[in-house]
C-alpha positions as CSV (number, residue, x, y, z in Angstrom):
1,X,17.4,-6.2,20.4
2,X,14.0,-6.3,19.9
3,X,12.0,-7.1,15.9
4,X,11.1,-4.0,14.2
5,X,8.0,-3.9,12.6
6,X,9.2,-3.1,9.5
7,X,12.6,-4.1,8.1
8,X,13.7,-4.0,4.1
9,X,15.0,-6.7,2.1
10,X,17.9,-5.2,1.0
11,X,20.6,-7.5,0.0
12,X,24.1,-7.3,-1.3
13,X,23.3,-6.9,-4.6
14,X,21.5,-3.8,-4.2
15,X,23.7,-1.9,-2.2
16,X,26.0,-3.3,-5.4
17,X,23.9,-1.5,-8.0
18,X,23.5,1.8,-5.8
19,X,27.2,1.6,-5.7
20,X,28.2,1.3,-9.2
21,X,25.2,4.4,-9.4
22,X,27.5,6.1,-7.0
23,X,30.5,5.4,-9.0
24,X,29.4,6.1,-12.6
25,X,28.0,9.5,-10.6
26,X,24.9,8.9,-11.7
27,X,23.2,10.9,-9.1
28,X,20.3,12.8,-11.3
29,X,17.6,11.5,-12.9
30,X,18.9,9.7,-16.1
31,X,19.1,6.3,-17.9
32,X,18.6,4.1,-14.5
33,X,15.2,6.1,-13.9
34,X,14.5,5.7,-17.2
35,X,15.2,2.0,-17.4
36,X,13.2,1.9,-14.1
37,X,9.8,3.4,-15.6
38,X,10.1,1.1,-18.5
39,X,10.5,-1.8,-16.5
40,X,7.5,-1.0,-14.0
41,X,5.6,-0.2,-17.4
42,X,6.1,-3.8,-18.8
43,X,5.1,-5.5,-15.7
44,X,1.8,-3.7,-14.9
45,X,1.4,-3.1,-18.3
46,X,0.7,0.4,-18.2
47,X,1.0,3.5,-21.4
48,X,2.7,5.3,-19.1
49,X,5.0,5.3,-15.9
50,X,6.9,7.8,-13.7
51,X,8.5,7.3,-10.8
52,X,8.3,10.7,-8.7
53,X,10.9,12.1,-5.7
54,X,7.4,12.8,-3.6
55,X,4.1,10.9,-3.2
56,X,2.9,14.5,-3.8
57,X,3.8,14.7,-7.3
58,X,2.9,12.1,-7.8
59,X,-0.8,12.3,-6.8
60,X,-0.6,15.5,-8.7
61,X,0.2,13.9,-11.8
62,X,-2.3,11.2,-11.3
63,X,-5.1,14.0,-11.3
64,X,-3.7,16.5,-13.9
65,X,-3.6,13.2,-15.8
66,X,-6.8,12.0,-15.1
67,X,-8.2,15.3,-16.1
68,X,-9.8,16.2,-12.8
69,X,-10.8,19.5,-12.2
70,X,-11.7,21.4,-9.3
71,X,-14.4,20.5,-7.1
72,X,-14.6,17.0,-8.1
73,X,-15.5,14.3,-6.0
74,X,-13.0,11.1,-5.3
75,X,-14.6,8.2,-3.4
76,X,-12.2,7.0,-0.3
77,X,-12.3,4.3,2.5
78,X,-11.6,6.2,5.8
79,X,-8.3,3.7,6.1
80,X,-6.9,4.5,2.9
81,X,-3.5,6.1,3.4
82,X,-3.3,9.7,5.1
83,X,-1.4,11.6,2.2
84,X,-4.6,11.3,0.1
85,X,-6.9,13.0,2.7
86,X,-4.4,15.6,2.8
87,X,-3.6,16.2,-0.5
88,X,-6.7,15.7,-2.7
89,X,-8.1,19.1,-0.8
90,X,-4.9,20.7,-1.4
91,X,-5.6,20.1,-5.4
92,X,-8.8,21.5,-5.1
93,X,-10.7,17.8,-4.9
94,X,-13.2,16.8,-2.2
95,X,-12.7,13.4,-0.3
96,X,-16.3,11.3,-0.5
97,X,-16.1,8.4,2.2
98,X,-17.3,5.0,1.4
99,X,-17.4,2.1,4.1
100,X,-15.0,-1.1,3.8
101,X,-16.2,-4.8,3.9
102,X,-17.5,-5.9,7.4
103,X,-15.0,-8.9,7.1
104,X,-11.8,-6.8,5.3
105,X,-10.5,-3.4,5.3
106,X,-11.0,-2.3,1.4
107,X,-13.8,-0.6,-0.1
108,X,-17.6,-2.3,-0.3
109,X,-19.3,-1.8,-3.5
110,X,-22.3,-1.7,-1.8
111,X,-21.5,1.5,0.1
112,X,-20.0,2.7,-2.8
113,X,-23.4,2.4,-4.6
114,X,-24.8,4.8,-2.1
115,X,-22.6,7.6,-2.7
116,X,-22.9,7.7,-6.0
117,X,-26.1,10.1,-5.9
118,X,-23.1,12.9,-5.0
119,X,-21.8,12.6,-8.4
120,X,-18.1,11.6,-7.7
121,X,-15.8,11.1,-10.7
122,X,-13.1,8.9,-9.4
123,X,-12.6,6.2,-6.8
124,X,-9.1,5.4,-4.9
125,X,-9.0,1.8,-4.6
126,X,-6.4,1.0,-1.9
127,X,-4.8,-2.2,-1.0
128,X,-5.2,-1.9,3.1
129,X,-2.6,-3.8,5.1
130,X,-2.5,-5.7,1.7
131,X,-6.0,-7.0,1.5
132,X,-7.1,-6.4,-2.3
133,X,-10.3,-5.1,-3.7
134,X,-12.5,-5.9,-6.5
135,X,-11.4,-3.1,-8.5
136,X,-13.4,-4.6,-11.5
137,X,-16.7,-4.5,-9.2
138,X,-16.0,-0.6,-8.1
139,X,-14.9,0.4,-11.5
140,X,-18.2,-0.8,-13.0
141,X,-19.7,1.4,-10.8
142,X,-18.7,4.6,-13.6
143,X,-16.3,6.1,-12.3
144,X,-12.8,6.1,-12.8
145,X,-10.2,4.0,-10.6
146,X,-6.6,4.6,-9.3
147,X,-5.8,1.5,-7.7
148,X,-3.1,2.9,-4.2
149,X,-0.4,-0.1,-4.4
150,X,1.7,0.3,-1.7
151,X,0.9,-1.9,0.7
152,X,-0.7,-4.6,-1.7
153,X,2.6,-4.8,-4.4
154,X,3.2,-8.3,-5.0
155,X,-0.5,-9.4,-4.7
156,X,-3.2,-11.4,-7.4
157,X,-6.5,-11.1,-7.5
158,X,-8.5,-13.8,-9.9
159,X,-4.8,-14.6,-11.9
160,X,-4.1,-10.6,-12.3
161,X,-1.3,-8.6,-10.3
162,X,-2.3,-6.0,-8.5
163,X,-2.3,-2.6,-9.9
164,X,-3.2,-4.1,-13.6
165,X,-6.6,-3.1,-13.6
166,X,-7.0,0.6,-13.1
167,X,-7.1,3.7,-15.0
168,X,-4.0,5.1,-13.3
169,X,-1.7,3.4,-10.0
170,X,-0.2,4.8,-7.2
171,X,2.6,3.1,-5.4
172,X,5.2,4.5,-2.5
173,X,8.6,3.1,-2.3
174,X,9.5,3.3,1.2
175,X,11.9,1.0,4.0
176,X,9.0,-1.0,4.8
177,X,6.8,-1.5,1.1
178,X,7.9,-5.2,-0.7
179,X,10.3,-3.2,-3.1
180,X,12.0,-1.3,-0.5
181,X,13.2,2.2,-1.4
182,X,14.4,5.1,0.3
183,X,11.6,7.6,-1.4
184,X,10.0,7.7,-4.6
185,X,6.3,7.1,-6.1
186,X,5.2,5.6,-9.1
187,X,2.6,7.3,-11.2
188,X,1.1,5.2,-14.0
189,X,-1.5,5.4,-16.4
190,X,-3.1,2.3,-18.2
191,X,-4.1,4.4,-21.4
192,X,-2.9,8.0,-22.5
193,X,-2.5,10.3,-19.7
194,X,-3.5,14.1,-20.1
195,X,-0.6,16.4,-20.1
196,X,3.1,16.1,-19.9
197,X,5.2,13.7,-16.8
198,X,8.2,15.6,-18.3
199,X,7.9,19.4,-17.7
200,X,10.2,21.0,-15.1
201,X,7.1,21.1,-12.7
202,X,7.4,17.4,-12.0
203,X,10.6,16.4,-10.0
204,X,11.3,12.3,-11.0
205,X,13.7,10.4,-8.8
206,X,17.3,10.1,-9.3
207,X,18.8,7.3,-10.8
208,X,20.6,7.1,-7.1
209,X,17.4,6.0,-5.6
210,X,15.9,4.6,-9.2
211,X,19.2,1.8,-8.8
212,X,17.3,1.0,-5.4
213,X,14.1,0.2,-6.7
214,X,15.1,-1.4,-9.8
215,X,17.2,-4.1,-8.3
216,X,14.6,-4.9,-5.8
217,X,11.6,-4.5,-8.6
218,X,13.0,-7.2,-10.2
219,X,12.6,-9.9,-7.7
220,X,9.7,-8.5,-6.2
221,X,7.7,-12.3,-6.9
222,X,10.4,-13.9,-4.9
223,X,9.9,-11.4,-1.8
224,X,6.4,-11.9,-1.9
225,X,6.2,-15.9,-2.1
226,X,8.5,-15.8,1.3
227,X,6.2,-13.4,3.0
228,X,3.2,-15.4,2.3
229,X,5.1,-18.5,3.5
230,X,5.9,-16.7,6.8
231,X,2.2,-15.4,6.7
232,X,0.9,-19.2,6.7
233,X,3.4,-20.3,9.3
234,X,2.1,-17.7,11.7
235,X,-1.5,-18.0,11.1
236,X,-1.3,-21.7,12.2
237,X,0.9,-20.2,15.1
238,X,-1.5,-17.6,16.1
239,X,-3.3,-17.5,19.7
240,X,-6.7,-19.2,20.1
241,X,-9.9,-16.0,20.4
242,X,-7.8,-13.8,17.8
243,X,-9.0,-13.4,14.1
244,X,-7.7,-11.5,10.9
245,X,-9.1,-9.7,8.3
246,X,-10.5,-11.5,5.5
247,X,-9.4,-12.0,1.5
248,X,-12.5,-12.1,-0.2
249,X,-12.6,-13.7,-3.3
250,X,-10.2,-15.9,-5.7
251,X,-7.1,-13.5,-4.6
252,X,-3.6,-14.2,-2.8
253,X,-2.6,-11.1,-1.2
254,X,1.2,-10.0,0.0
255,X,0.8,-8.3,3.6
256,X,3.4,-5.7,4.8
257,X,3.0,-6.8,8.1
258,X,1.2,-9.5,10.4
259,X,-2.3,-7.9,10.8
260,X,-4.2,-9.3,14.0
261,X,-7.8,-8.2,15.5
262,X,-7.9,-7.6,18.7
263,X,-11.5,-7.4,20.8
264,X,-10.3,-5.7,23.7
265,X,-7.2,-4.9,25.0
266,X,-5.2,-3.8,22.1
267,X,-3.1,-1.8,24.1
268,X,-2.3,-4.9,26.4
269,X,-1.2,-7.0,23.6
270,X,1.2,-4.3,22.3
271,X,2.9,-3.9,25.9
272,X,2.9,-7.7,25.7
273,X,4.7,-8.0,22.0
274,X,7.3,-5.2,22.9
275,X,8.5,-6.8,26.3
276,X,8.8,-10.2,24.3
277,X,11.3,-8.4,22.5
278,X,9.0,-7.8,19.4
279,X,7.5,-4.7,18.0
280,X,3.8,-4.1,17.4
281,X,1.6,-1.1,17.1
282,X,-1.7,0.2,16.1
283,X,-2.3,-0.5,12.3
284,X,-3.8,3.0,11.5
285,X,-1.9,5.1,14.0
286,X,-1.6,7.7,11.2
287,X,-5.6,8.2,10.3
288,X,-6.0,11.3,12.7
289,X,-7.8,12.7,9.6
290,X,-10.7,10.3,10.3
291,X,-13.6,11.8,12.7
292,X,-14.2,9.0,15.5
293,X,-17.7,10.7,16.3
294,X,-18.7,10.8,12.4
295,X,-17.2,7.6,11.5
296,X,-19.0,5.4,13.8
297,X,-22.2,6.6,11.9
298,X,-21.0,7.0,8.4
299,X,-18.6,4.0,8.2
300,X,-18.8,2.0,11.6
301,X,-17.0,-1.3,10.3
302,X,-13.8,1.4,9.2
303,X,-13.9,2.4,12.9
304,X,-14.0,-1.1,14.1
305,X,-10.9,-2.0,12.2
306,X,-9.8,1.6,13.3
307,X,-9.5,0.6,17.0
308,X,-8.9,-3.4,16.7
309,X,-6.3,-3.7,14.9
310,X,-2.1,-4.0,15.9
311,X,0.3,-5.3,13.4
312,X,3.5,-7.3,13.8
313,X,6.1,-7.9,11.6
314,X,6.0,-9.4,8.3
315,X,9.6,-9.6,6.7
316,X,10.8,-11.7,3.6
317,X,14.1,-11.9,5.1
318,X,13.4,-13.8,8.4
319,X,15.6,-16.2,10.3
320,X,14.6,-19.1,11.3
321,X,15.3,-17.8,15.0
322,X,13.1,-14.9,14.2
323,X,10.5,-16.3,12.7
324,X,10.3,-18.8,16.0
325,X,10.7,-16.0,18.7
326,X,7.4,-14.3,16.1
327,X,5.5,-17.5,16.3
328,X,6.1,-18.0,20.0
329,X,4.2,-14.4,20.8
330,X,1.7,-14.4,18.8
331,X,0.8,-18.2,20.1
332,X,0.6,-16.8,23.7
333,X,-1.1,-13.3,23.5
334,X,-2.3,-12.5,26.6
């Protein structure tokens, strides 16, 4: 049976507490949800946090608490995930595009600074296949920042955890995010939101799924020191004429997966992976928001990491045996 490319680290104690969730038929939102919130609160010391059944609601909450209106603009890289290029239209906002770092998939000041002239009044500050950005540097820039977490949870950049820096945070509990979870988004707010997180037109997660993410929450440091261990075994391991993005700055960033570029023949080395009995795939498979004609002249170094880029799995939980069978692949890419 061939590696997946994503795989949770769920362990017997966490199908424990879902259990004892189960059991105590604790199955709406309640206590656990609560205890949840406050927990994520005291760790990215936040005024607020709400953990959401949709990434939607989320994202709605994050702008009705952010005090956006209508017709405001909201500064994005072209690889920041898909549900904000679909939803920020559907809340009346307009997507401004902003190139990444030649070197690393997250958001360069610099062509940040040249959007500005269009007036936007908030900037989504991703964490792209974990790489994280100078949030500090864009949010001097005036505008306000919601720092997207999910695929950089776990990460530190200059001695501060990621999503400690922004006005509000986004992050999507999912099978394949460092806290695993079967749904659920966290909405949080580093000083008083606008509006209520409570009012019937929010949906928060059940304490079902909030036993889930607490459990795995709270050794989310532990997960992330084994992935970076397994990141640093494999980029010794990795084939000669094959690169990765960069981490710029004093930062030590948490991947979700094994991110290799890939010059030419991308779609070779993924038929290669998969018959070696491990899966791989194009990094941004879901970005069919992103124009290919208009991004080569508005953002060209997005498009290069657009169409060079295949991932292979990253897990905390690797066997030795895995781990080898990884490194032997990725040593002899054709």
């Amino acid at each position: 049976m061939a590696l997946p490319l994503s795989r949770p680290s769920l362990r017997r104690q966490d199908f424990d507490h879902v259990l004892d969730a189960m059991v105590h038929d604790r199955l709406a939102s309640g206590e656990i949800t609560h205890s949840l919130c406050r927990e994520i609160a005291k760790s990215l010391r936040l005024k607020e946090a709400t953990v959401f059944a949709s990434v939607a609601e989320a994202v709605g909450r994050i702008v009705q608490g952010l005090n956006l209106a209508a017709g405001d603009k909201v500064v994005l890289s072209p690889l920041a995930p898909s549900y904000w290029f679909s939803l920020l239209p559907r809340l009346g906002l307009v997507p401004l595009l902003a190139d990444v770092l030649e070197d690393s998939p997250v958001l360069d000041p610099e062509a940040v600074r040249a959007v500005l002239s269009e007036g936007p009044k908030a900037i989504v500050c991703d964490t792209c296949l974990g790489y994280l950005p100078d949030c500090d540097a864009l949010g001097a820039l005036g505008m306000l920042v919601i720092e997207d977490i999910g695929q950089g949870l776990g990460g530190r950049f200059e001695g501060q955890a990621v999503g400690t820096r922004g006005a509000a945070v986004l992050a999507r509990f999912a099978p394949e995010t460092l806290v695993a979870g079967a749904g659920g988004c966290l909405a949080g707010f580093r000083v008083a939101p606008q509006g209520e997180s409570s009012t019937a037109d929010w949906e928060t997660i059940s304490d079902l799924g909030s036993a889930l993410i607490l459990s795995q929450w709270k050794d989310a440091e532990g997960f992330a020191e084994k992935k970076r261990e397994h990141f640093r075994h494999l980029f010794h391991r990795l084939a000669k004429g094959y690169r990765q993005p960069k981490q710029l700055g004093d930062a030590e960033p948490v991947t979700p997966w094994f991110p290799v570029l890939v010059e030419s023949g991308a779609k070779e080395v993924v038929a290669y992976s998969r018959k070696k009995a491990v899966d791989s795939d194009w990094a941004f498979r879901d970005q069919s928001h992103l124009s290919v004609d208009s991004s080569a002249e508005v953002c060209p170094h997005a498009r290069y990491f657009l169409f060079h880029t295949v991932v292979f799995p990253l897990y905390s939980t690797f066997s030795l045996k895995e781990l080898d069978l990884l490194g032997k692949v990725i040593s002899s890419l054709p």
